[in-house]
C-alpha positions in Angstrom: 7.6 -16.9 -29.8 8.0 -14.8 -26.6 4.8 -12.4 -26.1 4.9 -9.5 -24.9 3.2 -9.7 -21.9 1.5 -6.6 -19.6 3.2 -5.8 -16.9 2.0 -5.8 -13.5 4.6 -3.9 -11.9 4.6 -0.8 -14.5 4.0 2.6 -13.1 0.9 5.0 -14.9 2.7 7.2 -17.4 6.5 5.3 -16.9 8.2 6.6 -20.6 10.9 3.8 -20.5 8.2 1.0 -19.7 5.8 2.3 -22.3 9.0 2.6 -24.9 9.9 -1.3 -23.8 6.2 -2.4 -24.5 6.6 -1.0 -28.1 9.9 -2.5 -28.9 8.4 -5.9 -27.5 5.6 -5.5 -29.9 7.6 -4.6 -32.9 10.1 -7.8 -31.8 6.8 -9.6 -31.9 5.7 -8.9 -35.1 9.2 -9.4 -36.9 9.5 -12.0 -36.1 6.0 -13.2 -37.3 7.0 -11.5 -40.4 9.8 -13.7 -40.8 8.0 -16.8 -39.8 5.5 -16.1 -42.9 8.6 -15.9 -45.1 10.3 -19.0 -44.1 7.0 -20.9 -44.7 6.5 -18.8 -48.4 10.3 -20.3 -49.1 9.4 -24.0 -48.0 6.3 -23.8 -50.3 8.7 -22.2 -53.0 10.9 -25.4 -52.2 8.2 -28.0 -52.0 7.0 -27.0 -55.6 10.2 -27.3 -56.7 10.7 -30.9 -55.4 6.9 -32.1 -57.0 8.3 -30.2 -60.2 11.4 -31.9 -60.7 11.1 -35.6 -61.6 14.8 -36.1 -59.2 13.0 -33.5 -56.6 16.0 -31.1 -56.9 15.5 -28.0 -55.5 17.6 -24.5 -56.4 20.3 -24.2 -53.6 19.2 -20.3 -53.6 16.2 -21.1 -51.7 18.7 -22.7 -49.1 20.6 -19.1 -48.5 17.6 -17.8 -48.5 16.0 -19.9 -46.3 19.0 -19.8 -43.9 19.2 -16.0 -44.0 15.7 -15.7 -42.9 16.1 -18.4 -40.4 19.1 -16.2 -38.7 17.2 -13.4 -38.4 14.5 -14.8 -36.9 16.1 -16.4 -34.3 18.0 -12.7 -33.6 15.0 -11.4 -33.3 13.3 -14.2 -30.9 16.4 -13.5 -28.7 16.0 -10.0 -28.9 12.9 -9.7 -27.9 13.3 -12.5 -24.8 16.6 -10.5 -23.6 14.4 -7.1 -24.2 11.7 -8.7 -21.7 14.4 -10.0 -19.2 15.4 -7.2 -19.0 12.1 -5.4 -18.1 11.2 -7.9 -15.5 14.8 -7.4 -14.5 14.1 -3.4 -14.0 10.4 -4.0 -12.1 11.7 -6.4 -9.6 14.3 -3.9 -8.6 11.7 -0.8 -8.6 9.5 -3.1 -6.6 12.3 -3.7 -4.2 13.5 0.1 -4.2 9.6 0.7 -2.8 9.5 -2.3 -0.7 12.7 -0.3 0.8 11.2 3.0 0.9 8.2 1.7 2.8 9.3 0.0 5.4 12.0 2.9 6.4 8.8 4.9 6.3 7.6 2.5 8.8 10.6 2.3 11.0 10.8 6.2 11.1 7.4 6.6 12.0 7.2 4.0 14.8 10.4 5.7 15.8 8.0 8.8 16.5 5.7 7.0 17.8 7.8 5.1 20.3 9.4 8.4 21.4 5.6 10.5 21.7 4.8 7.3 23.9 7.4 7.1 26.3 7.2 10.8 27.0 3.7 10.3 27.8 5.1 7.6 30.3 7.8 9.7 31.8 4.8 12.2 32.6 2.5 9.5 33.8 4.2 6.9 35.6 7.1 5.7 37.9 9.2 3.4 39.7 8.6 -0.4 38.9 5.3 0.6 37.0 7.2 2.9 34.5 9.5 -0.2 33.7 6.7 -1.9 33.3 5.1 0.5 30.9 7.9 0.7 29.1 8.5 -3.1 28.6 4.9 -3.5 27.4 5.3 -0.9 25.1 8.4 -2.6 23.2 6.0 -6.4 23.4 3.3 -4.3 22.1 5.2 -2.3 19.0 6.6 -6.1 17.9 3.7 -8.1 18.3 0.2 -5.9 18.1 0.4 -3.5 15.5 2.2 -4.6 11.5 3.5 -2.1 9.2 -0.2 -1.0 7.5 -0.4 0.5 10.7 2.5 2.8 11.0 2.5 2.9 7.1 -0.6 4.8 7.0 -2.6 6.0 9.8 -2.3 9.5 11.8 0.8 9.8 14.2 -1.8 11.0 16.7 -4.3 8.2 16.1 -1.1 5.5 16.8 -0.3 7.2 20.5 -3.9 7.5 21.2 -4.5 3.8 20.3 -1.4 2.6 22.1 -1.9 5.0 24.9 -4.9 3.2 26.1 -3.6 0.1 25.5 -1.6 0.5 28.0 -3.8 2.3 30.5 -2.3 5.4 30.4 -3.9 9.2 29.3 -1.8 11.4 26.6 -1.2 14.8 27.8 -1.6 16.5 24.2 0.0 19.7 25.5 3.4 18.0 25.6 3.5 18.4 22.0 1.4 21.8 21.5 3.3 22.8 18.6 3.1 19.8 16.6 0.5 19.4 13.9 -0.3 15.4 14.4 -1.1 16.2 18.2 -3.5 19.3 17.4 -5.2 17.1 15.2 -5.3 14.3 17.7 -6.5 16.7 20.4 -9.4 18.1 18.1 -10.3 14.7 17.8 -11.5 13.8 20.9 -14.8 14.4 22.4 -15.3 18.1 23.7 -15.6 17.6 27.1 -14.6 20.1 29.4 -13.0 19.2 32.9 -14.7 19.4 35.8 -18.0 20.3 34.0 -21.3 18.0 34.8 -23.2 15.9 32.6 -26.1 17.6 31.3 -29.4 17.3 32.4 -31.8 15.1 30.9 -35.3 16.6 29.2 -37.2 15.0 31.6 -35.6 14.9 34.9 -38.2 13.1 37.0 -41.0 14.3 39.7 -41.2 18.1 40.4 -41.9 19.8 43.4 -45.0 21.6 44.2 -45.5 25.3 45.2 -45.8 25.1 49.1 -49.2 24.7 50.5 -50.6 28.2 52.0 -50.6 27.0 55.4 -47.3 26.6 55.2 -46.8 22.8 55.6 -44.6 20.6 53.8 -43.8 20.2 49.9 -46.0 17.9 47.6 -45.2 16.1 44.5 -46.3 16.3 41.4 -45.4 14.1 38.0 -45.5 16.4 34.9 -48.1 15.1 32.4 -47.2 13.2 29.6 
């Protein structure tokens, strides 16, 4: 007998699955059913036999047996063509997503391609640009699969392939675009031009000037 197997494929709260996986388990237990009465007309037909001294047995347990017999083996071929069928419907859901997510994927390398490349146009020219560019296409095919593009920020991906290829996204290019505000609040809060602060301790201080006007001492703050 075929059992009704879980599937691995089914979706959380999928009617049509869930409505399979009951008519699999009725299938199954029909034709158990029918099993137990073949083997209750055999035993009918076996007594007979031992009964009789010619081991004649009455022909109605033959139709009976052969009715029964024919409607187990509909069921048994119900049930298999029912489960074909599911498998049937999973693979093609599983190819349908397989489908979704790597257009997903192509589309959002698409945008990612296209941020990058205007950050080159900004940033550089001449026979470095083609360079740039040519390194960008090896790096898209080669570096990075589709759990990267399937997944992580848009930002995140032109940051990443930004620097790996030396070069400094201008965020302001796309001011208006929600993956690039995120990206920009993302990096460290420096502002430009501003100096590093100064350490809790800087070192030796200078002494108040001598009263006879001579030169500056130093002195080393205590522990």
């Amino acid at each position: 007998m075929i059992e009704a197997q879980p599937s691995s494929e089914a979706q959380p709260g999928d009617p049509g699955d869930a409505r399979t996986e009951r008519h699999l388990r009725g299938l199954a237990e029909l034709g158990e059913i029918g099993m137990e009465l073949a083997r209750l007309v055999r035993r009918q037909a076996d007594a007979q036999a031992a009964a009789n001294p010619d081991g004649a047995v009455d022909e109605s347990l033959g139709l009976v047996f052969a009715r029964i017999a024919r409607a187990v083996r509909q069921t048994f071929a119900l049930e298999a063509r029912l489960a074909e069928d599911r498998r049937t419907a999973q693979a093609e859901a599983a190819a349908r997503r397989a489908a979704e997510t790597r257009l997903g994927v192509e589309r959002r390398k698409t945008r990612v391609r296209t941020a990058v490349e205007r950050v080159l146009d900004a940033e550089a020219d001449g026979s470095d640009a083609e360079s740039l560019f040519y390194d960008l296409t090896e790096r898209l095919e080669t570096d990075y699969d589709e759990a990267d593009f399937a997944d992580r920020p848009i930002g995140e991906l032109v940051a990443r392939i930004c620097r790996d290829l030396g070069v400094t996204p201008d965020w302001s290019l796309w001011q208006d675009e929600d993956w690039a505000i995120e990206a920009r609040g993302a990096e460290p809060a420096v502002r430009a031009g501003s100096e590093p602060a100064s350490p809790e301790w800087p070192g030796p201080e200078p002494a108040p000037a001598s009263p006879d006007g001579g030169g500056k001492s130093w002195v080393v703050p205590p522990d």
